[in-house]
C-alpha positions as CSV (number, residue, x, y, z in Angstrom):
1,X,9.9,-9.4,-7.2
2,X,12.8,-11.6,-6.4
3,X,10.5,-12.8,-3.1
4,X,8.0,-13.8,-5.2
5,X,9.5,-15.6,-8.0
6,X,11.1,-17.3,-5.1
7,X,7.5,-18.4,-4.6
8,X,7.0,-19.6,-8.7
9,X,4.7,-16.2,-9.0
10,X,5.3,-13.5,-11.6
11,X,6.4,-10.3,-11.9
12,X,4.2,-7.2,-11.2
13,X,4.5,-4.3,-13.4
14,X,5.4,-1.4,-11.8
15,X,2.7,1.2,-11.8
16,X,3.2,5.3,-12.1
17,X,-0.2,6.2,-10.3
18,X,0.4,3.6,-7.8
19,X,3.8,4.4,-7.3
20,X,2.5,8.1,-6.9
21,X,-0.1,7.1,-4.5
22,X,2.6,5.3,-2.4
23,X,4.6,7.7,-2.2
24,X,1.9,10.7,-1.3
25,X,0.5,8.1,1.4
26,X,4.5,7.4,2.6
27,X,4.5,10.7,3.1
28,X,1.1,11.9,4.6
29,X,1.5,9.4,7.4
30,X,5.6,10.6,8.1
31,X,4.4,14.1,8.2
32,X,1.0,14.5,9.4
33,X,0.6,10.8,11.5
34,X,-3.2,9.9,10.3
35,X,-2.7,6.8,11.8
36,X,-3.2,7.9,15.6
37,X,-6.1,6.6,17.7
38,X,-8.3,4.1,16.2
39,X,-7.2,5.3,13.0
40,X,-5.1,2.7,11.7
41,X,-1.6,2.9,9.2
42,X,-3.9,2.6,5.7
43,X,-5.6,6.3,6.9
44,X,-5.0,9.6,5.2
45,X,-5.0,12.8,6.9
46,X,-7.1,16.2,5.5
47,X,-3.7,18.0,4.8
48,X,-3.7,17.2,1.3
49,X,-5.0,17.0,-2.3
50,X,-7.4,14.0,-0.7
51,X,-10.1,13.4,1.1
52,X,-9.2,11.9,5.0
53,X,-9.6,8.6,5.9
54,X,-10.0,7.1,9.4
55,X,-9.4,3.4,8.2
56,X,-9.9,0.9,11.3
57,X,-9.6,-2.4,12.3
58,X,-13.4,-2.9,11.5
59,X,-12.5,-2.2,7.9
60,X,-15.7,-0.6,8.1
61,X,-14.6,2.0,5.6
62,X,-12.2,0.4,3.7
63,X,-13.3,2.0,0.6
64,X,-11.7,5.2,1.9
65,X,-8.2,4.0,1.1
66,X,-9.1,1.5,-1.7
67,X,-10.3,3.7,-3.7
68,X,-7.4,6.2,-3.4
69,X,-5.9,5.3,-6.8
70,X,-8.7,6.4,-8.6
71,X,-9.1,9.6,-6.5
72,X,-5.5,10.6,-6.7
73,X,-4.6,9.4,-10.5
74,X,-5.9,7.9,-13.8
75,X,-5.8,4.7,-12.4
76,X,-9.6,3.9,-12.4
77,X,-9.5,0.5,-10.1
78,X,-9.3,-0.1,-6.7
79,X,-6.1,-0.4,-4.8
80,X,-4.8,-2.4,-1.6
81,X,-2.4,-1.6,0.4
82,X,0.5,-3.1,3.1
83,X,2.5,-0.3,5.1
84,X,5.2,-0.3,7.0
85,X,6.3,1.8,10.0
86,X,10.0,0.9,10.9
87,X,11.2,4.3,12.4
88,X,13.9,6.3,10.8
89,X,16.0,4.6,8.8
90,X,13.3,2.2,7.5
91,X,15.0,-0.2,4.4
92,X,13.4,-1.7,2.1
93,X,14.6,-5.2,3.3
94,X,13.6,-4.3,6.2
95,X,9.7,-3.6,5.4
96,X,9.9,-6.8,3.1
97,X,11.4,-8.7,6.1
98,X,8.5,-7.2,8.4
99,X,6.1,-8.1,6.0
100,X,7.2,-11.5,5.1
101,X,6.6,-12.5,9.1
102,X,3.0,-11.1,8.9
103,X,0.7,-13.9,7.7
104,X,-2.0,-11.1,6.7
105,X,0.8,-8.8,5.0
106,X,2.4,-12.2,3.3
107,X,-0.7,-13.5,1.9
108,X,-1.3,-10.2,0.3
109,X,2.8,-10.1,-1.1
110,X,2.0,-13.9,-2.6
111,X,-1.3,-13.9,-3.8
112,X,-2.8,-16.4,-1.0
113,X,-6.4,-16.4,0.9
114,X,-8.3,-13.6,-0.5
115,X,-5.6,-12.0,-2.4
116,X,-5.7,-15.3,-4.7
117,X,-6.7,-12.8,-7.8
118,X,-2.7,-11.9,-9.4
119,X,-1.6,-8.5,-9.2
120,X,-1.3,-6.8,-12.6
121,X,0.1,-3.3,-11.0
122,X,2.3,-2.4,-8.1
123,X,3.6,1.2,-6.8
124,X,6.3,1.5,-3.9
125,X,6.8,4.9,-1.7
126,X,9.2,4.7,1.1
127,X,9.5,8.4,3.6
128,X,11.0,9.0,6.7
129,X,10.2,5.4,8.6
130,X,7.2,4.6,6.8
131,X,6.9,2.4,3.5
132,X,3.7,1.3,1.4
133,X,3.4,-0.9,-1.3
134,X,-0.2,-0.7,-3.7
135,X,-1.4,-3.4,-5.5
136,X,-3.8,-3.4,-8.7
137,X,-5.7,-6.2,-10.0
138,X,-6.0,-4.2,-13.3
139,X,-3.0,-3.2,-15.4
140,X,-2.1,0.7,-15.5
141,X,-2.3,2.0,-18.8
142,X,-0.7,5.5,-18.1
């Protein structure tokens, strides 16, 4: 939050079902590595409460993960996603830092391009190297 009132933007509330989905999805991809192949690091695996995802570069089904949030918890919006893979021990300045650099990660951190709508939620989950950070257009209520 400090980055982006650094930028004149507002706070984000902090969000329980995106914060859960973070962390699950932190987690999946430390411990199961859905993000092999052509699968990229917004995928899911089919070793959980979920339904896989194969998310690639194509974005051709970008559904899969955005509509995670509303498969996973109450929250009954889409969610987007940045993630992080910084090998053990990952910070979280570090995965700022990272995505700071990346012009597509940054414009989604300060509401820029087509992330111009603000964020009204926001759930971190950082595990074992990887870190991922959900956004909401809609606040959570839960």
């Amino acid at each position: 939050m400090e980055y982006r009132a650094s930028k004149g933007l507002p706070k984000v509330a902090l969000s329980q079902s995106l914060t859960l989905v973070a962390q699950l999805h932190s987690k999946d991809l430390s411990e199961n590595r859905p993000d092999q192949g052509e699968c990229n690091g917004h995928s899911w695996s089919d070793k959980g409460e979920w339904t896989a995802c194969c998310y690639t570069s194509d974005h051709a089904k970008a559904s899969c993960m955005w509509d995670k949030p509303k498969e996973l918890t109450r929250y009954k919006f889409p969610g987007y996603e940045i993630s992080c893979v910084g090998g053990a021990p990952l910070s979280p300045s570090l995965a700022l830092d990272t995505w700071k650099k990346s012009k597509h990660h940054n414009a989604v951190l300060v509401n820029r391009d087509i992330w111009e709508a603000p964020w009204k939620a926001i759930g971190i989950g950082m595990y074992k190297g990887y870190a991922t950070v959900w956004f909401g257009h809609e606040p959570d209520t839960n």
